[in-house]
C-alpha positions in Angstrom: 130.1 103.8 -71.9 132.0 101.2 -71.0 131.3 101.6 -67.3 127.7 101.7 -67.9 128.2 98.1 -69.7 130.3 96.7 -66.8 127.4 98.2 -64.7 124.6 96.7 -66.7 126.5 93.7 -67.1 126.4 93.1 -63.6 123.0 94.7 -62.5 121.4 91.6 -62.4 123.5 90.9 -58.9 121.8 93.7 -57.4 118.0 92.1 -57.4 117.1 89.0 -55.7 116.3 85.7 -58.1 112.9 86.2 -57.0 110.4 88.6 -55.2 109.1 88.4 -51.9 105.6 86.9 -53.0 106.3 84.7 -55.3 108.8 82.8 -52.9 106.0 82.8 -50.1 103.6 81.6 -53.4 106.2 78.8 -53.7 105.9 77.6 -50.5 102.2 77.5 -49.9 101.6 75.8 -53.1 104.4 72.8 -52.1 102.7 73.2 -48.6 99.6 72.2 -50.5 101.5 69.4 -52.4 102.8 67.4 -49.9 98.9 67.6 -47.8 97.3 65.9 -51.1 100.1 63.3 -50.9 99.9 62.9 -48.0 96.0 62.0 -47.9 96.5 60.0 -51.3 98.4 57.6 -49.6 95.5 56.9 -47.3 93.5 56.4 -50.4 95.8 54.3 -52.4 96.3 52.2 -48.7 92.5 52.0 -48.0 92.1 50.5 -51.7 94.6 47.8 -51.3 93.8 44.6 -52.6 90.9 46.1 -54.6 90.6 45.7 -58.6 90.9 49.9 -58.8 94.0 49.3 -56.8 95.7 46.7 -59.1 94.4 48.9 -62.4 96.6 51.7 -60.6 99.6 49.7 -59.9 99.8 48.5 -63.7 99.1 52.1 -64.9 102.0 53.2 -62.2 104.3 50.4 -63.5 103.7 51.6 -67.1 104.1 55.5 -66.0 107.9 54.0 -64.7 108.6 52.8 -68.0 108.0 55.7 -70.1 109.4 58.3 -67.0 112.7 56.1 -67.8 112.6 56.6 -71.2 112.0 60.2 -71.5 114.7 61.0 -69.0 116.9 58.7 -70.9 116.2 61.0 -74.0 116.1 64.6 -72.5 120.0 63.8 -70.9 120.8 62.3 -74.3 119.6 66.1 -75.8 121.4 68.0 -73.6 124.5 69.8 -74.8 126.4 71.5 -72.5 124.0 71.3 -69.8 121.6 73.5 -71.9 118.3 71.7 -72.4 119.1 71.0 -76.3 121.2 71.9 -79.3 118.7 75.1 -80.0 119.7 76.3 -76.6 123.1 76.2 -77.0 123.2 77.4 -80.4 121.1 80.3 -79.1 123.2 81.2 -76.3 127.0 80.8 -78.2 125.7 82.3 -81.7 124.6 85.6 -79.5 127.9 86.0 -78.1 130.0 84.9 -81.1 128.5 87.9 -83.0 129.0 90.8 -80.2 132.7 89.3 -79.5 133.5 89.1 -83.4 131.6 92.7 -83.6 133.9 93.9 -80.2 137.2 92.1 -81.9 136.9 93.9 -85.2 136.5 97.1 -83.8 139.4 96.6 -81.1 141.7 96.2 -84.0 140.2 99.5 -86.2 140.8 101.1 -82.4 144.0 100.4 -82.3 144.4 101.6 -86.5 142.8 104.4 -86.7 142.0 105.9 -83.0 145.4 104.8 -81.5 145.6 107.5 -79.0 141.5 106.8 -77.7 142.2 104.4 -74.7 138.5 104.9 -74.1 137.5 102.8 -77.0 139.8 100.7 -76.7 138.4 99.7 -72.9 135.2 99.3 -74.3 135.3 97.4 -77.0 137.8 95.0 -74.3 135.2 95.1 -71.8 132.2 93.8 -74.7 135.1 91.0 -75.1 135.6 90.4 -71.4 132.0 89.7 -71.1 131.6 87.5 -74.0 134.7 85.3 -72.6 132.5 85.4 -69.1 129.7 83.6 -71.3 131.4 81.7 -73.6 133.4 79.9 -70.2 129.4 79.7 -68.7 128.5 78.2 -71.9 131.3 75.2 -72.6 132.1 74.6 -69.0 130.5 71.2 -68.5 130.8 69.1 -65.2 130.5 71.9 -62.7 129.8 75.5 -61.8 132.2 77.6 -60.6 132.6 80.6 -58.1 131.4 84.4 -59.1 135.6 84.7 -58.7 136.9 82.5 -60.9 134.6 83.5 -63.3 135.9 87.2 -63.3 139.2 86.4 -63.0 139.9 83.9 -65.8 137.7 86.3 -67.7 139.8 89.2 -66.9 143.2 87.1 -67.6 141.7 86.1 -71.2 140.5 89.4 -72.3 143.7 91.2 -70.9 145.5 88.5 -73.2 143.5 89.6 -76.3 143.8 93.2 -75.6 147.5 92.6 -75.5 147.6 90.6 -78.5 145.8 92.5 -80.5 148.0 95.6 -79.4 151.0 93.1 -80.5 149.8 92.3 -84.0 148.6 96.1 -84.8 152.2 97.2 -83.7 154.2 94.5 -85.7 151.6 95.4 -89.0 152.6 99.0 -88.4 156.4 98.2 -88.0 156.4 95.5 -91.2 154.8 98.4 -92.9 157.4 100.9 -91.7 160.0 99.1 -92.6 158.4 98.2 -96.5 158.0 101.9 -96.7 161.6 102.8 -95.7 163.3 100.1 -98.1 160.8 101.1 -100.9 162.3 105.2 -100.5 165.8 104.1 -100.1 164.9 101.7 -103.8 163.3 105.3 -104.9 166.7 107.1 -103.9 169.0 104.9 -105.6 166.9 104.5 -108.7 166.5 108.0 -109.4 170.2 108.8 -108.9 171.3 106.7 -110.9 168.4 107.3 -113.8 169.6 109.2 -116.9 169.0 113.1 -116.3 166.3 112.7 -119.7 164.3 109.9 -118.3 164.3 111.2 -114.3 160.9 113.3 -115.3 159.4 110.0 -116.6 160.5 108.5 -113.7 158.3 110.9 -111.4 155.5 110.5 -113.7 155.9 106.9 -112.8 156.6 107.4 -109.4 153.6 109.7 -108.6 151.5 107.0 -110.2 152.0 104.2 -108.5 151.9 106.3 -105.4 148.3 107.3 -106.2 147.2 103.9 -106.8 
């Protein structure tokens, strides 16, 4: 499974960005483009000096204004280099939730299936991918190469695997270590208990064990 989500991680790379036809498309339709420029700059320079001329400069002039502005307000929107806030929300929520989702289940990997490396390259290779995105996602000023994508991703979800294998193996040894004073509290107590009260005392025990 997790080779299958490396795979289809990366499957885009194995298509181009666009067919065949629809780059030809492309170019015919800017072919077409730049001809009706082309012969509306004879127009515009026939009707020089004409009233219909003079009506299109001021409309042009106007056009100017308001292209200004707009631009002005679409960078001010953009966050990230997504188009707006709704984009990048979109995009950082999606992955927050599967690396949370992948992080939790790291840690019950390492609790309960301690022994099943297989889940435990999974649920690292969900994180890997979300760090791929969440880099993607908050890097601002420029892109970077395929390979420094992969590699910083694979040096920050080696670091999380590791840490998380840290924490679950200190946990285990605090733990270890409460449970060994707690007997050796158990062994003194009950030797030196009075013979009548040692049954009470494994009543007691037995209890708090249970709970």
């Amino acid at each position: 499974m997790a080779l299958f989500f490396g795979l289809l991680f990366t499957s885009h790379k194995f298509f181009d960005t666009y067919s065949q036809e629809f780059k030809e498309a492309k170019t015919a339709y800017q072919k077409d483009i730049d001809e009706v420029t082309a012969a509306l700059n004879v127009v515009k320079k026939e009707a020089e000096g004409t009233l219909a001329y003079q009506n299109y400069l001021k409309a042009r002039d106007v056009k100017e204004v308001s292209k200004e502005e707009y631009f002005a307000i679409k960078k001010e929107e953009k966050v990230y280099g997504f188009k707006s806030f709704h984009f990048w929300v979109e995009r950082f929520s999606m992955f927050l939730g599967f690396f949370i989702y992948a992080l939790i289940n790291l840690f019950r990997s390492y609790y309960f299936e301690r022994n099943n490396v297989g889940m435990k390259f999974l649920h690292g290779s969900i994180i890997a991918v979300c760090i791929f995105y969440f880099f993607w996602i908050f890097q601002k000023y420029q892109d970077y190469s395929n390979v420094t994508y992969y590699l910083i991703t694979v040096l920050f979800a080696g670091g999380i695997v590791l840490a998380v294998s840290l924490i679950t193996k200190y946990q285990k040894h605090y733990i270890n270590t409460l449970k060994f004073k707690y007997l050796n509290l158990v062994k003194f107590t009950f030797i030196n208990t009075k013979p009548e009260k040692k049954q009470e005392m494994l009543d007691l025990l037995e209890q708090n064990e249970v709970n």
